[in-house]
N, C-alpha and C positions, 0 to 999 in steps of 0.2 A: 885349970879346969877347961879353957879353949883351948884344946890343942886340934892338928890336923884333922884327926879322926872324927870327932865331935863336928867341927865344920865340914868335911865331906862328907857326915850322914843328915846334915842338916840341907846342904844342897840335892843329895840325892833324894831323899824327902819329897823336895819341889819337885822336883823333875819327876818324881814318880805320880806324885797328885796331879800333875798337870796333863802327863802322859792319860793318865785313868778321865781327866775330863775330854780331855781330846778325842781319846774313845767313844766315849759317852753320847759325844757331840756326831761323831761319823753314826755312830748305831743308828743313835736317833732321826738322821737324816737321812739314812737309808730305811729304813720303816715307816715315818713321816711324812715325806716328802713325795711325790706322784714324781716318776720317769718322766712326764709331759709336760712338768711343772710351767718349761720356758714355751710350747707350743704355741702355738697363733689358737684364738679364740674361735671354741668350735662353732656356735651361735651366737646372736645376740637379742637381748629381750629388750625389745621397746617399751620403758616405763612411763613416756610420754614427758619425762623432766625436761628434753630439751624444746619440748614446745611452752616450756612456761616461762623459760629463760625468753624467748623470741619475742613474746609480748608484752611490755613493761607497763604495770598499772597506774594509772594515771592519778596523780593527787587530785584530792577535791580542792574546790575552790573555795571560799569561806560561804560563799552566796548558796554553795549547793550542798553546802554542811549542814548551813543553818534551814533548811527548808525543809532535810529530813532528821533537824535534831531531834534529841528526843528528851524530853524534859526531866522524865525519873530520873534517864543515866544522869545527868546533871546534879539531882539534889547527892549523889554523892560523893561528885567533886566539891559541891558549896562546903565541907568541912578542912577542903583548906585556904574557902574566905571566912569560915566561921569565926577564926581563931580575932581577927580583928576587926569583924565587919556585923553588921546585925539586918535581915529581911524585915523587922520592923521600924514603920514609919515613924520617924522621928526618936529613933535609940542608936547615938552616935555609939561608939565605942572606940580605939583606938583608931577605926578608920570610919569614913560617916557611913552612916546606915544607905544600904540600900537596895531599898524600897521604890520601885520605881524609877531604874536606873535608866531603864534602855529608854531613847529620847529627848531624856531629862537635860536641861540645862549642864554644862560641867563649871562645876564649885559651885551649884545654886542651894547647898546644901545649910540650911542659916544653923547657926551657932557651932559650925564645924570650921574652923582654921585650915584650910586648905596651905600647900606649900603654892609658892609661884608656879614651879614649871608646869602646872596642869594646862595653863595659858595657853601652851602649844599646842595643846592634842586637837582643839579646834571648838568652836563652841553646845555641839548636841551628844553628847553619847550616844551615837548608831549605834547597832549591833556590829558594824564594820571597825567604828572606832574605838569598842570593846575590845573587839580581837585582837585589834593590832595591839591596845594596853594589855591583854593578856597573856599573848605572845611574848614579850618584852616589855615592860611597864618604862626603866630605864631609858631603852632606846626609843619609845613614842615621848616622854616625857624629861629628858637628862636633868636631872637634879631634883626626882620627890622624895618624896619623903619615906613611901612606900618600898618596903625590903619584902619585895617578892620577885622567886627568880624567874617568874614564867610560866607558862603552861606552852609545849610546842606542838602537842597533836590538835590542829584544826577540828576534827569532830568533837572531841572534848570543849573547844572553846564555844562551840557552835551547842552542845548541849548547857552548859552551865550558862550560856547567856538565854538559852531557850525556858532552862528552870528558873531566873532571878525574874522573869519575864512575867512568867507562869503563876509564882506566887507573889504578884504583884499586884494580880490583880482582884 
């Protein structure tokens, strides 16, 4: 059933589809393609992109976050303190309530079991030393108890401390 024949009309086959794409390929680039293609650029249009590259915008500070945070944006980051934390005074939940956070004593939270490492973060909850626990809770405090991975946008940290603030009071 293979003999010569059969394998020569099988190659010729290739050879002819591929001749027919080859074609196909030259047509189309002569049709498609502009004679100028490779020419040097006959204008150029200033879209001003390269002046925005020139000036690199500057990150806020935490101090200049918090000054125009904004409280709403905040309440709707607080649902991902919701899940273990409560704005009402004195309704611990998996993590103490807090009600009156920013200022407050850290661990003055009574009938909440606090882990050790909070020791370190120092003893008032600023709005400063918020940040940096929200930032990295981990790296302000190594070994709590707390499994949260962070918040890293500064204006977001600078709003949800401006909302726990807000309905504090």
């Amino acid at each position: 059933m293979f003999d010569t024949m059969v394998i020569t009309k099988a190659v010729a086959a290739f050879c002819g589809a591929l001749l027919v794409f080859l074609l196909g390929n030259w047509a189309a680039s002569a049709l498609y393609v502009p004679r100028n293609a490779g020419a040097e650029q006959a204008f150029i249009i200033d879209t001003g992109a390269d002046d925005v590259d020139a000036e690199p915008v500057a990150e806020l500070t935490f101090e200049e976050a918090f000054e125009i945070a904004d409280a709403s944006a905040g309440s709707r980051l607080w649902s991902q303190c919701r899940a273990c934390h409560a704005l009402e005074a004195g309704r611990n939940s998996v993590g103490p309530y807090l009600h009156g956070v920013v200022n407050r004593e850290i661990g003055a939270v009574d009938g909440f079991n606090y882990s050790g490492a909070l020791n370190q973060a120092g003893d008032i909850w600023t709005p400063e030393v918020l940040s940096q626990f929200l930032l990295n809770p981990n790296a302000l405090t190594p070994g709590t108890s707390m499994s949260y991975r962070g918040m890293a946008n500064v204006q977001d940290r600078a709003n949800l401390i401006a909302y726990m603030e807000a309905e504090s009071q």
